[in-house]
Each structure stands twice: as structure tokens, then as C-alpha cells.
Backbone as CSV, one residue per row, in Angstrom:
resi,resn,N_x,N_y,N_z,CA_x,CA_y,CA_z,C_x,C_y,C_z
1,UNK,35.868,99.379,177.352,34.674,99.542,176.548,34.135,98.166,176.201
2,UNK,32.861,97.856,176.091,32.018,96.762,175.573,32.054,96.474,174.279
3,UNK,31.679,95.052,173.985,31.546,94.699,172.035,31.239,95.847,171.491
4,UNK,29.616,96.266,171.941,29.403,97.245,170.994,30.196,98.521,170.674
5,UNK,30.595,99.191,171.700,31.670,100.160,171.429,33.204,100.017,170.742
6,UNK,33.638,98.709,170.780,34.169,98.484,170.213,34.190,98.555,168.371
7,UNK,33.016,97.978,167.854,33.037,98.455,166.655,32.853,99.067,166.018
8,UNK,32.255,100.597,166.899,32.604,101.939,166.505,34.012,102.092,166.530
9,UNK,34.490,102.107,167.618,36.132,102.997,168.094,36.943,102.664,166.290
10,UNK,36.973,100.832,166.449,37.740,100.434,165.352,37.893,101.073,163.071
11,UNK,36.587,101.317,162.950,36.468,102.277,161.650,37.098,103.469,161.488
12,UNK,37.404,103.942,162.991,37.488,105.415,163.301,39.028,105.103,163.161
13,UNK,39.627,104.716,163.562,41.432,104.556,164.123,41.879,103.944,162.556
14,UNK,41.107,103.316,161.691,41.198,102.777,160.738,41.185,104.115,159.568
15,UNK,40.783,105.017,159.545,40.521,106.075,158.593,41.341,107.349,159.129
16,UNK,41.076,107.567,160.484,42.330,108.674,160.670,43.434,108.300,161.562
17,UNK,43.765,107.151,161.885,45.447,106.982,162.504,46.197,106.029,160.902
18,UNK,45.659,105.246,160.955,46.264,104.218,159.847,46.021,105.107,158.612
19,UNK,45.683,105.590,157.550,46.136,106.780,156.839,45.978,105.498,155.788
20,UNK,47.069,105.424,155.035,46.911,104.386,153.850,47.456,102.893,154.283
21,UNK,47.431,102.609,155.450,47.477,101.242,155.773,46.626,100.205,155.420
22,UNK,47.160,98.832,154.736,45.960,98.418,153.830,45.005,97.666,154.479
23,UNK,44.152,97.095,154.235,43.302,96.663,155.146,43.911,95.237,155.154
24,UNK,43.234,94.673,156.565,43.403,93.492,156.894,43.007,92.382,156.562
25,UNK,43.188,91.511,156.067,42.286,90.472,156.060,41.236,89.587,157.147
26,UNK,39.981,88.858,156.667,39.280,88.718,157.862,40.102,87.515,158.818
27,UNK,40.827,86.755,158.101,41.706,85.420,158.623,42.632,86.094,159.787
28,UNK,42.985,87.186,159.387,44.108,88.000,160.295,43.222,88.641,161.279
29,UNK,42.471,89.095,161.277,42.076,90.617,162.370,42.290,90.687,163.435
30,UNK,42.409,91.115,164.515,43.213,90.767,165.960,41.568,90.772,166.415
31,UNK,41.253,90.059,167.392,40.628,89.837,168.386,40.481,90.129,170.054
32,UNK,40.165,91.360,170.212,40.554,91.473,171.488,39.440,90.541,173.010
33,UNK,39.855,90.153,174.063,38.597,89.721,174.679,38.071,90.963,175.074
34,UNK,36.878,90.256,176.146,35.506,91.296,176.781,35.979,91.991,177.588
35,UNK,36.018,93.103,177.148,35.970,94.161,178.872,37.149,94.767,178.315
36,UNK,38.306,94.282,177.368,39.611,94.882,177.223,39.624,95.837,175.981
37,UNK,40.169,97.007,175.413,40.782,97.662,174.380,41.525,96.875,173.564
38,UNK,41.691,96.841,172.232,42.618,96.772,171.283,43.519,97.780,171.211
39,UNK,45.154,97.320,171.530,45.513,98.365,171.600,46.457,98.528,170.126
40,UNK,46.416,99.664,169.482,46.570,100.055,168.293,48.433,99.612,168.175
41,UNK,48.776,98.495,167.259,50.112,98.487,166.624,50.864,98.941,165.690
42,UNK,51.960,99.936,165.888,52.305,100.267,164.728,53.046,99.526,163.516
43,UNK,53.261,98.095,163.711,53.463,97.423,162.982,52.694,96.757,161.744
44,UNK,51.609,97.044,161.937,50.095,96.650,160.895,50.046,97.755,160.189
45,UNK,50.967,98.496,159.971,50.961,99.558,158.937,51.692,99.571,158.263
46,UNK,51.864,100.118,156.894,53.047,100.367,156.035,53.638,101.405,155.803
47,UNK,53.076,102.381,156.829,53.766,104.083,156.297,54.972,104.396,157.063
48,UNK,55.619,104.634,156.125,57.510,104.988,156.464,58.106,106.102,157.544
49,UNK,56.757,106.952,157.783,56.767,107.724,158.807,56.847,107.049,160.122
50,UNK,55.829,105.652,160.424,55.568,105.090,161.259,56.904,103.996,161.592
51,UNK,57.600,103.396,160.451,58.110,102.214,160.761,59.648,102.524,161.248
52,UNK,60.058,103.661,160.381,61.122,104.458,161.042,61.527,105.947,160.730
53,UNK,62.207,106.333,161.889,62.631,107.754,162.144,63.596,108.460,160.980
54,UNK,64.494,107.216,160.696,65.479,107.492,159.533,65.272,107.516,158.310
55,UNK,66.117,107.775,157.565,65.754,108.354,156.117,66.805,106.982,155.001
56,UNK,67.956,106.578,155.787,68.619,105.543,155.668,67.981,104.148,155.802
57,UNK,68.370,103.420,154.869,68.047,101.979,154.526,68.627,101.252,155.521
58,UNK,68.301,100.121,155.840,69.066,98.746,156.722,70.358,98.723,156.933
59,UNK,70.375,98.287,154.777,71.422,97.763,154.925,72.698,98.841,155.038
60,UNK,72.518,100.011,154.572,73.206,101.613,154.733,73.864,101.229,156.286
61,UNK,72.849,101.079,157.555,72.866,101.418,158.833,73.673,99.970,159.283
62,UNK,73.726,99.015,158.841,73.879,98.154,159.197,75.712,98.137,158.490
63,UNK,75.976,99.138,157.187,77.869,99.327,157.083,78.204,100.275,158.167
64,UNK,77.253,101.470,158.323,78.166,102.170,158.751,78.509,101.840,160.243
65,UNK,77.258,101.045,161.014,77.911,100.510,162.184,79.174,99.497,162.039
66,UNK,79.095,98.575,161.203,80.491,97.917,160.605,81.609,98.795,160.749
67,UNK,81.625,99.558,160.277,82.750,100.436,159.676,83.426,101.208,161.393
68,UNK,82.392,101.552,161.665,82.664,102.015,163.321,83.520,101.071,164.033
69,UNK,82.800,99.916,164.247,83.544,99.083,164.940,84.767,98.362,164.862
70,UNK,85.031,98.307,163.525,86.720,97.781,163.706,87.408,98.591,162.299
71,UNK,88.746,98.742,162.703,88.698,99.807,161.245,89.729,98.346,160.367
72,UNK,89.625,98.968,158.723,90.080,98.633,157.871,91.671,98.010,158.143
73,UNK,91.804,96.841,157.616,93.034,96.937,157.125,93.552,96.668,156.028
74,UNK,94.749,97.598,155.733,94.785,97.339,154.237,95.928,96.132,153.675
75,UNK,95.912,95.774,152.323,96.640,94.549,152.126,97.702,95.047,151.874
76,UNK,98.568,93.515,152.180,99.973,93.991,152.114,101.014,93.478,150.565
77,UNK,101.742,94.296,150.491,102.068,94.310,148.866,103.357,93.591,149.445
78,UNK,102.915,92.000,149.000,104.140,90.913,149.132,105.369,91.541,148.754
79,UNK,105.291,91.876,147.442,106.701,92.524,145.979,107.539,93.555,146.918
80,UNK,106.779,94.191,147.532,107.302,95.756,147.957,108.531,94.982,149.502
81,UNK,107.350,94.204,150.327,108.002,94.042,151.141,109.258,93.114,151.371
82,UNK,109.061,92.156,150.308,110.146,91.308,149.874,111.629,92.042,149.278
83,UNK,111.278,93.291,148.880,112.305,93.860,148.575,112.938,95.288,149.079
84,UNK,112.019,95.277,150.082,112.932,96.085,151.696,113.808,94.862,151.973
85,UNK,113.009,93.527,152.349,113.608,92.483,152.860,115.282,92.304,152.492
86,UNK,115.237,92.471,151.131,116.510,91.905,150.342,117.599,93.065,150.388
87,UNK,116.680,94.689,150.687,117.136,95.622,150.153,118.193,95.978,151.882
88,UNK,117.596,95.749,152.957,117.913,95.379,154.244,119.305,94.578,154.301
89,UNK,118.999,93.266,153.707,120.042,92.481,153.799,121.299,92.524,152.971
90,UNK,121.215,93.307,151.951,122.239,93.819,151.235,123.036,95.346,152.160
91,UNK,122.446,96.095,152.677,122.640,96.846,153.616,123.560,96.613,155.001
92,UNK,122.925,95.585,155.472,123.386,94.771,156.736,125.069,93.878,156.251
93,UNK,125.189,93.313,155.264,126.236,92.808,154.621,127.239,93.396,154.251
94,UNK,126.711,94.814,153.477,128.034,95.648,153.395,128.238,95.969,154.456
95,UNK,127.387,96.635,155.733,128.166,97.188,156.981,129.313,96.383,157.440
96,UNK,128.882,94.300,157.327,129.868,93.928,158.282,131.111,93.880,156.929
97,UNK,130.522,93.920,156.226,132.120,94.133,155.245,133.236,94.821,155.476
98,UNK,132.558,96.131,155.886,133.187,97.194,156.509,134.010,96.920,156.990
99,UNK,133.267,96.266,158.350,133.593,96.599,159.502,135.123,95.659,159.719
100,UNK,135.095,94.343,158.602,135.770,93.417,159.096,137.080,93.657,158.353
101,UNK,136.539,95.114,157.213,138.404,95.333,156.590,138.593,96.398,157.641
102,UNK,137.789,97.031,158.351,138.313,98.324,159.097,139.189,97.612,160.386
103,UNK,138.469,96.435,161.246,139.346,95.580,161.503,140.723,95.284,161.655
104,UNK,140.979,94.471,160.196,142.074,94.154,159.537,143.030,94.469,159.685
105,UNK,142.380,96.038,158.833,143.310,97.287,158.202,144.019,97.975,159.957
106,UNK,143.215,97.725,160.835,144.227,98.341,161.948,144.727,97.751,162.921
107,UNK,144.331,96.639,162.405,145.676,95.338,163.367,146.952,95.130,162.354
108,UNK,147.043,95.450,161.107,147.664,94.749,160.673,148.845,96.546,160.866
109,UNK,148.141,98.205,160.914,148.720,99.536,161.499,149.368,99.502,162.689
110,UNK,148.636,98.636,163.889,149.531,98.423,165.068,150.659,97.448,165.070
111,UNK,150.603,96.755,164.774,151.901,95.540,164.432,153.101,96.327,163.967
112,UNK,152.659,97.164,162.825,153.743,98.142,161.760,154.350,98.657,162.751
113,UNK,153.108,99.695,163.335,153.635,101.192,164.024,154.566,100.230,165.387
114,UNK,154.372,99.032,166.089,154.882,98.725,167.093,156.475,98.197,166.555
115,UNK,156.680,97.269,165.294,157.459,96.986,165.338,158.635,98.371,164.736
116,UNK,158.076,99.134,164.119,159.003,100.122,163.627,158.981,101.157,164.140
117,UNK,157.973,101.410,165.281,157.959,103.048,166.434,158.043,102.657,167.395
118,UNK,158.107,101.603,167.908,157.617,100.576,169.531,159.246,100.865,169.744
119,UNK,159.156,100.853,171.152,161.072,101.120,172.456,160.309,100.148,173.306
120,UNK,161.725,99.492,173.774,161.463,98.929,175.288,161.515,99.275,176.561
121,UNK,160.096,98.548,177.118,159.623,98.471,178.842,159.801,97.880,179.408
122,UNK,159.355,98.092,180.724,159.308,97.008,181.766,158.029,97.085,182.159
123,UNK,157.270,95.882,181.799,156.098,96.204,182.029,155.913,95.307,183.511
124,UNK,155.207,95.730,184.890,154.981,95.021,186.095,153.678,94.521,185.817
125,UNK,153.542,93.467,186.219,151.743,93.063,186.474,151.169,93.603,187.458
126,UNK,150.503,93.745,187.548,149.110,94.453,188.934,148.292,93.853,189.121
127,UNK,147.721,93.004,188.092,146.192,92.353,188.507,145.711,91.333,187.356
128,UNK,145.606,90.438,187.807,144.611,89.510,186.215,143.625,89.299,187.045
129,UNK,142.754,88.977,186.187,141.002,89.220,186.128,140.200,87.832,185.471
130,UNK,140.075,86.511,185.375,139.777,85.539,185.138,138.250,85.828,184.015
131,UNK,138.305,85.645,182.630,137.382,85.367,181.242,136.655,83.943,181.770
132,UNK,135.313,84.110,181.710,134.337,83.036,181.932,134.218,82.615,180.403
133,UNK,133.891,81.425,180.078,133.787,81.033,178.563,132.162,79.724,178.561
134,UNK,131.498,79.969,177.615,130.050,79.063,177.576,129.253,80.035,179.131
135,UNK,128.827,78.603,179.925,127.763,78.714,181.371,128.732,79.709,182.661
136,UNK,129.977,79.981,182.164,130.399,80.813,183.110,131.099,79.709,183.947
137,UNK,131.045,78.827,184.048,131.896,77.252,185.137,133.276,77.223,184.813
138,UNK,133.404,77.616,183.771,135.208,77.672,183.154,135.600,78.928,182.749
139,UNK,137.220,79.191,182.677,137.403,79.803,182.923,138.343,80.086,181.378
140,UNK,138.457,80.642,180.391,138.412,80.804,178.985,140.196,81.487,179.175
141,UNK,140.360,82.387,179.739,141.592,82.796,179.918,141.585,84.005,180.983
142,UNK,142.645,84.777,181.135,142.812,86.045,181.776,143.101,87.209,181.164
143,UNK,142.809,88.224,181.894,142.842,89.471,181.165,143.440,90.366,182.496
144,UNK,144.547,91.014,182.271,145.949,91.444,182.723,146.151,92.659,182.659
145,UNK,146.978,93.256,183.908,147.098,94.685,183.161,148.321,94.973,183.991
146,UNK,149.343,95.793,183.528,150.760,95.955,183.716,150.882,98.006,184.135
147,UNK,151.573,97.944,184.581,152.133,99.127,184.752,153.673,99.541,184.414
148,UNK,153.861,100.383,183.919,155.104,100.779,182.417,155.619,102.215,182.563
149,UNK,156.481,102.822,182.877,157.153,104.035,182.274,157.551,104.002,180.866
150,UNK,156.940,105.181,180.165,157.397,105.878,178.854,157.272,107.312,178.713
151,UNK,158.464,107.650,178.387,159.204,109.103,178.210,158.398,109.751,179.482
152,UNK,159.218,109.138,180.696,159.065,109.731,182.096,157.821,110.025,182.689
153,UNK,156.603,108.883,182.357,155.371,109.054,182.673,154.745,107.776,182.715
154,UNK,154.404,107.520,184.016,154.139,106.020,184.160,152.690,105.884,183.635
155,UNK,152.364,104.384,183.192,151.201,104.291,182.591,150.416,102.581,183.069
156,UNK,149.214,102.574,183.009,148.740,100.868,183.414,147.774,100.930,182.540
157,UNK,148.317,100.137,181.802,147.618,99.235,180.620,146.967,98.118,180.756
158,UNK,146.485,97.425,179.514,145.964,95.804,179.687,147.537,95.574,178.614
159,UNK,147.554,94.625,179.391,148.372,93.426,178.578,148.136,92.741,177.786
160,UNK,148.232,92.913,176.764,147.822,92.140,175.206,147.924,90.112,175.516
161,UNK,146.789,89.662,175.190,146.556,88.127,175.359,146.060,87.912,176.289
162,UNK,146.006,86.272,176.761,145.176,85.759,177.876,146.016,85.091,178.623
163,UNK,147.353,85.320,178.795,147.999,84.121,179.940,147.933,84.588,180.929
164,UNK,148.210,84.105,182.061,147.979,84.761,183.422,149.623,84.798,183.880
165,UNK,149.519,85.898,184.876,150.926,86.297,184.906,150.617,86.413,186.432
166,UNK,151.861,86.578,187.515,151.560,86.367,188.791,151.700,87.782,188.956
167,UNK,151.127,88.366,190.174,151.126,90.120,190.778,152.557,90.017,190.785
168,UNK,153.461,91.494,190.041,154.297,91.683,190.913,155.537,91.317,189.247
169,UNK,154.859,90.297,188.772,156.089,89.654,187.616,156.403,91.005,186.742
170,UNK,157.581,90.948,186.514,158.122,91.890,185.469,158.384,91.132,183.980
171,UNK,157.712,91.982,182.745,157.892,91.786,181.479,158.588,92.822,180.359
172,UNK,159.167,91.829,179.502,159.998,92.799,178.967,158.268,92.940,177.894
173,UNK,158.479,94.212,177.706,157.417,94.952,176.331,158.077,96.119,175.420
174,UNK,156.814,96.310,174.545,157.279,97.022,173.596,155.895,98.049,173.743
175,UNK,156.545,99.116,173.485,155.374,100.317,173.412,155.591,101.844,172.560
176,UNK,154.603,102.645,172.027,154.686,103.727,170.928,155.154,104.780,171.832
177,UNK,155.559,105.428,171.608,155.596,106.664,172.632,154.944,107.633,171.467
178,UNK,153.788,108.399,172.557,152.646,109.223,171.776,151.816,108.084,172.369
179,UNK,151.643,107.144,172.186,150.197,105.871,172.068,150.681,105.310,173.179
180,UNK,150.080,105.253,174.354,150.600,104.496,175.336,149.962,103.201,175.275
181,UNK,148.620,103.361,174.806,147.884,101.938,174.546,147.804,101.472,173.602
182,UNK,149.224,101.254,173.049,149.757,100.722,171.754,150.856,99.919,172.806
183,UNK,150.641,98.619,173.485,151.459,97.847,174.316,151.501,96.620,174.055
184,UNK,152.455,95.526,174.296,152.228,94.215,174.153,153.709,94.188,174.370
185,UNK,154.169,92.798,174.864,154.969,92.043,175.165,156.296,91.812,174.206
186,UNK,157.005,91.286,174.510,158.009,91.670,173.103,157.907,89.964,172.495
187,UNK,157.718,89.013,173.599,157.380,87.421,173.048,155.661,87.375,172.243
188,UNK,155.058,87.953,172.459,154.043,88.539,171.765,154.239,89.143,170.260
189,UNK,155.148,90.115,170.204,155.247,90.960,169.054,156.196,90.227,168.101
190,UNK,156.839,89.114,168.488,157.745,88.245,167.943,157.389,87.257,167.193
191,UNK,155.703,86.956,166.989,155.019,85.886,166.703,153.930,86.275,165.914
192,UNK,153.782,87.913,165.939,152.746,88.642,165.018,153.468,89.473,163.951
193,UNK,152.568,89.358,162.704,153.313,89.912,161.356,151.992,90.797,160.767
194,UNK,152.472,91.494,159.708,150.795,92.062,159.079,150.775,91.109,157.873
195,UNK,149.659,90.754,158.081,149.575,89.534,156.922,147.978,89.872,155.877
196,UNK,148.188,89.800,155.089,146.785,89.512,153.797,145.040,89.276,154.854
197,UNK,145.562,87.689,155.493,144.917,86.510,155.490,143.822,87.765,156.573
198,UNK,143.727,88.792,157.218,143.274,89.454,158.248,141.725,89.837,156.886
199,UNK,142.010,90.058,155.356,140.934,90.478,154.519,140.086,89.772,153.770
200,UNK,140.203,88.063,154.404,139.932,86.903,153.836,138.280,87.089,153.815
201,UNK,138.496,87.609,154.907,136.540,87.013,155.611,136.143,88.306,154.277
202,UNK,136.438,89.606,154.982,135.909,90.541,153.980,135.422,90.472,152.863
203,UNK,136.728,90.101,152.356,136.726,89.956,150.653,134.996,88.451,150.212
204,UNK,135.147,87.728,150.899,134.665,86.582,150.880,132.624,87.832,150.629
205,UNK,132.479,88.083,152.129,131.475,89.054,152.204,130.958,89.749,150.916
206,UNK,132.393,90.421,150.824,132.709,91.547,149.283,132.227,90.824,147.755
207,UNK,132.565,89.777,147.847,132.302,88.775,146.637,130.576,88.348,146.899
208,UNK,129.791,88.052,147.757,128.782,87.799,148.205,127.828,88.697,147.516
209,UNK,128.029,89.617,148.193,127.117,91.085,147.808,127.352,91.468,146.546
210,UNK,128.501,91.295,145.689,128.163,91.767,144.326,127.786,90.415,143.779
211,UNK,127.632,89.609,143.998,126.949,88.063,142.849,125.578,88.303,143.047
212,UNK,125.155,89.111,144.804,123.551,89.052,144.828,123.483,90.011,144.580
213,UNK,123.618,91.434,144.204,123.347,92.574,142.933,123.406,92.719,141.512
214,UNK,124.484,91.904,141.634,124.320,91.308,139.868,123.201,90.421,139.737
215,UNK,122.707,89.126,140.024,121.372,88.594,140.440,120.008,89.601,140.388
216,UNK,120.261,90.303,141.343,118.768,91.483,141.531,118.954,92.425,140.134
217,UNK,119.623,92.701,139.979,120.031,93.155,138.340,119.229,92.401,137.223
218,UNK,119.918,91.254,137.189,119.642,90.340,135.613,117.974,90.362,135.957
219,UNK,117.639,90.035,136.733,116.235,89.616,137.387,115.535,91.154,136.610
220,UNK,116.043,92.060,137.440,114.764,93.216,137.370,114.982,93.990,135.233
221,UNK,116.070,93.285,134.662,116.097,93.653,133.775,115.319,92.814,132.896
222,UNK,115.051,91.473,133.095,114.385,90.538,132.562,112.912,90.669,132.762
223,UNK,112.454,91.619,134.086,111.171,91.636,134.144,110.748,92.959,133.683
224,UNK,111.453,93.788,133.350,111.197,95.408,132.662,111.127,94.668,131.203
225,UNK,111.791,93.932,131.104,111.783,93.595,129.232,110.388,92.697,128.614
226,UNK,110.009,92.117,130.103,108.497,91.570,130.298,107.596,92.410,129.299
227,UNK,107.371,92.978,130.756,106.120,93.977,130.465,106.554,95.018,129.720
228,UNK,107.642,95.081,128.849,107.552,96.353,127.667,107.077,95.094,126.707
229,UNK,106.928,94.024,126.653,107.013,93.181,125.559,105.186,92.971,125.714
230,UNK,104.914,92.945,126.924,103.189,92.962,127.193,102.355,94.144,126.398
231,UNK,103.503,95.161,127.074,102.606,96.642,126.821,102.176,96.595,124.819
232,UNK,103.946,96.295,124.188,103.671,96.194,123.144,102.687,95.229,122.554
């Protein structure tokens, strides 16, 4: 369309497309050249119908895509986890406590039961087997195993210790009858006693764990006496 048609079309698009869009100023007005249309922007308007589809604000649209994209994490309660931590390691301490009188307590049962239920064998060697010790290059000791009649029933055991014995050597031993793998040597059993010193480590452990419960004690009683002293 030409100038002149042009400033008809424009009054018209101004009163029924733009609705309450405010008017322009003359510094602003768009200018189209000769021969071309103005083509109508919906950005030169202010009606909320026009500028968007949604009923939601920016900044609304702009969390909940946030929120989509990476989820929450929540904080971590130092107090709580510090005292799994402790609560763990008090746990872990008694087990080896345990473990090191349960130990003890049945080396010091086989020694008994051997020297006061144990009869003599003849124990044969059959085979040693060479213990790697550190990178595996050396050789730490051997591990042995004998073959034995007791109460008319032959048996092949390991041979208690690490010396190496040649195929074939005969040893005098001592063994349970009932327990066949209750065996060892009689120069062996001659040099072992049941002694205390097997509950040293334990006890040591044992003493450990109650100084750090008595500790977590005084502590959590000193901080309950806190905050009743706050509250009041």
C-alpha cells in the first residue's frame, strides 16, 4: 500500500487490535519505507493477553524450572554423624575384644585337653608346602602335614609349627582321641603351657572401651545439664 493508505490502515489497528495499548510517542513511531506495510508488533503493547500465554510470573517459571533440573540436597547433621562415627568404633572394638579372648580362651583348652587327654603317635610326614612372607621372594616357614593312627583309624593332619621336616620322617606326637585335629608333636607340647599372658591384648582393648564410654558419658551428661540450665 502507498503513504496515503497507509495512514488510514494505521488509526484502525490502533483502536481495534491494540485495545488499551498506550499510545506512542512521536520520537518513537516506527517508520515504515515506500511501497512496504508496517507490520504490526506485539511487543508495543501492554496487554497480558498478548505478552503471555501463562498465568505464572517469571520469576515463579524461572524456580520451578530450577527445581526440575537438579534436585535438592539436604544438609548434613555434623552431631548425628560424628556419633554413628564413634558409635561404630566402639562397636568394631568390642568385636575384636571378643575375638582376641575367644582366641586365648581356646589355645590355652587345647594345651589342657592335649596335655591331660592327648596318647602317643607316630606321626609320618607326607608333604611340606613352603609360607611366602612380605613380596613372596622369601620363604617365612613351612606348613606340614603327617599321617597318624588313633584308636585304629588312620588320619593326615597338619603338623602344628613351621619347621620343615623331610617326606617320609617319623615323629613322636601327641593326639585327643575323639579330636583327631587336636595334634602336635610331643617337643612342641613340651614348650607350651596355658598361661594368663594369651588375655593381655584383650584386657588392654577391654580397658580402652570402657575409659571411652565413661568419656561419652561425662560429656553427654555435662551437655544435658547445659541446656536444662538454658531452658531454665
Amino acid at each position: 500500500m502507498q503513504g496515503g493508505g497507509f495512514r488510514i490502515v494505521t488509526p484502525v489497528l490502533r483502536a481495534c487490535e491494540l485495545g488499551s495499548a498506550q499510545p506512542v510517542r512521536s520520537s518513537a513511531r516506527l517508520k515504515a519505507p515506500r511501497g512496504r506495510r508496517l507490520r504490526y508488533h506485539p511487543r508495543i503493547t501492554t496487554d497480558p493477553d498478548i505478552h503471555s500465554s501463562s498465568s505464572e510470573p517469571p520469576e515463579a517459571a524461572d524456580d520451578r524450572v530450577g527445581a526440575l533440573r537438579g534436585a535438592g540436597v539436604a544438609p548434613v547433621n555434623v552431631r548425628r554423624l560424628g556419633q554413628a562415627l564413634v558409635g561404630l568404633s566402639l562397636v568394631a572394638l568390642l568385636a575384636v575384644a571378643v575375638v582376641f579372648f575367644a582366641a586365648g580362651a581356646h589355645k590355652n583348652n587345647q594345651i589342657d585337653d592335649l596335655k591331660r587327654h592327648g596318647v602317643p603317635v607316630t606321626i609320618t610326614v607326607t608333604g611340606c608346602l613352603g609360607l611366602a612372607a612380605g613380596s613372596g621372594s622369601n620363604v617365612a616357614g613351612y606348613s606340614c602335614h603327617g599321617r597318624f593312627t588313633l584308636d585304629g583309624q588312620k588320619y593326615d593332619e597338619p603338623i602344628p609349627g613351621t619347621t620343615l621336616y623331610p617326606d617320609g620322617a617319623q615323629l613322636h606326637g601327641v593326639a585327643v582321641p575323639g579330636d583327631p585335629a587336636l595334634v602336635t608333636t610331643s617337643r612342641a607340647l613340651a614348650t607350651e603351657s596355658t598361661s594368663n599372658s594369651v588375655y593381655v591384648v584383650p584386657a588392654v582393648l577391654t580397658a580402652v572401651l570402657v575409659v571411652a564410654v565413661g568419656l561419652i558419658l561425662v560429656l553427654w551428661r555435662r551437655r544435658s545439664r547445659r541446656s536444662r540450665s538454658q531452658r531454665s
